[in-house]
C-alpha positions in Angstrom: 146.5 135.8 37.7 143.2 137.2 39.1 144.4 140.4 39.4 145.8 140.4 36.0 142.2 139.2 34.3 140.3 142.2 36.5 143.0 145.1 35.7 142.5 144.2 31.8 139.1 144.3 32.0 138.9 147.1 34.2 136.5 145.7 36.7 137.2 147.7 39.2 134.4 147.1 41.7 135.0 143.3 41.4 138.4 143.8 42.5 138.0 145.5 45.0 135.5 142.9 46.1 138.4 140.4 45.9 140.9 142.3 47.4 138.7 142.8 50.3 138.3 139.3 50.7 141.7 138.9 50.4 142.4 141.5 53.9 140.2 139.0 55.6 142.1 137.8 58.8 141.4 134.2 57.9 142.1 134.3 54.4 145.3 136.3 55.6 146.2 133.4 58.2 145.7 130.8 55.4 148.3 132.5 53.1 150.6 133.2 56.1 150.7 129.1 56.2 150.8 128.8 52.8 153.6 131.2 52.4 155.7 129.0 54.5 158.2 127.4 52.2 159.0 124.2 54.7 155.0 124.0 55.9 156.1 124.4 59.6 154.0 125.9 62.4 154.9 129.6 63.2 154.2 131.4 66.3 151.3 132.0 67.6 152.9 135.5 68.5 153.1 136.1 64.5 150.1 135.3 63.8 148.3 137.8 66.2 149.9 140.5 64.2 149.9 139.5 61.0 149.0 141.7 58.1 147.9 141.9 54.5 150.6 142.2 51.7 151.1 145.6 51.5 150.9 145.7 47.9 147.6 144.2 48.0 146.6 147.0 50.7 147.7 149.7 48.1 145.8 148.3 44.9 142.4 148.0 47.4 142.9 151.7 48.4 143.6 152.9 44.3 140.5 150.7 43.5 138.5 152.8 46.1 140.4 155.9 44.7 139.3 155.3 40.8 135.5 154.4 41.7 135.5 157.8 43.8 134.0 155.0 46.8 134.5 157.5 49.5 132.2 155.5 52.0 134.2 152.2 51.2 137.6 154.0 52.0 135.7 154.9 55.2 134.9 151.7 56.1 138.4 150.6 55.3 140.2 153.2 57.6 137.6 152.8 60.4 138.4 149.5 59.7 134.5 148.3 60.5 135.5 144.8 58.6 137.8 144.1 61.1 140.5 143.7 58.2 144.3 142.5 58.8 145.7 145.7 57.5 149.1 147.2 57.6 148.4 150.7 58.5 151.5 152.5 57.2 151.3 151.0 53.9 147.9 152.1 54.4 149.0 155.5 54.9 151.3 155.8 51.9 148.7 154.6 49.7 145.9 157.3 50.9 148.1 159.9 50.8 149.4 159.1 47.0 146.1 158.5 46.3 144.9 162.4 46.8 142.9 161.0 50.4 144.9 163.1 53.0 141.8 163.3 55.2 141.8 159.6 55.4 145.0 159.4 55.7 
């Protein structure tokens, strides 16, 4: 639903600020539990490697992409924020996006 409300309004920047938020590795640990349809602890091995829904990776990278932020995508693939990222959705999404450098 927040997604939704930004796209419409084409707040980009705002979204982006969201989306970031949302690559955090605790706000990505809190979802993993969350996602858990029975609540029971997972292993601590899964959570170690856990990543960000891809498609939410590939909506932060198009909201870089349509601000022209070229220092944020930096940031993203030096990965400086020390974000829970799946890099080859990562990938994918740079190189659709016209960011083969990054990529």
């Amino acid at each position: 639903y927040v997604i939704q409300k930004f796209l419409n309004a084409r707040r980009f920047e705002e979204l982006a600020a969201y989306l970031l938020k949302a690559h955090g590795k605790d706000e990505t640990k809190r979802q993993f539990v969350l996602d858990d349809p029975y609540g029971f602890p997972r292993p601590l091995e899964e959570l170690d490697e856990l990543k960000t829904r891809p498609e939410l990776t590939t909506l932060l990278i198009n909201c870089y992409a349509k601000l022209k932020d070229v220092a944020a995508l930096d940031r993203f693939v030096r990965n400086e924020d020390d974000l829970a990222v799946d890099g080859a959705t990562a990938v994918v999404a740079l190189r659709d996006a016209g960011y083969y450098g990054h990529a």
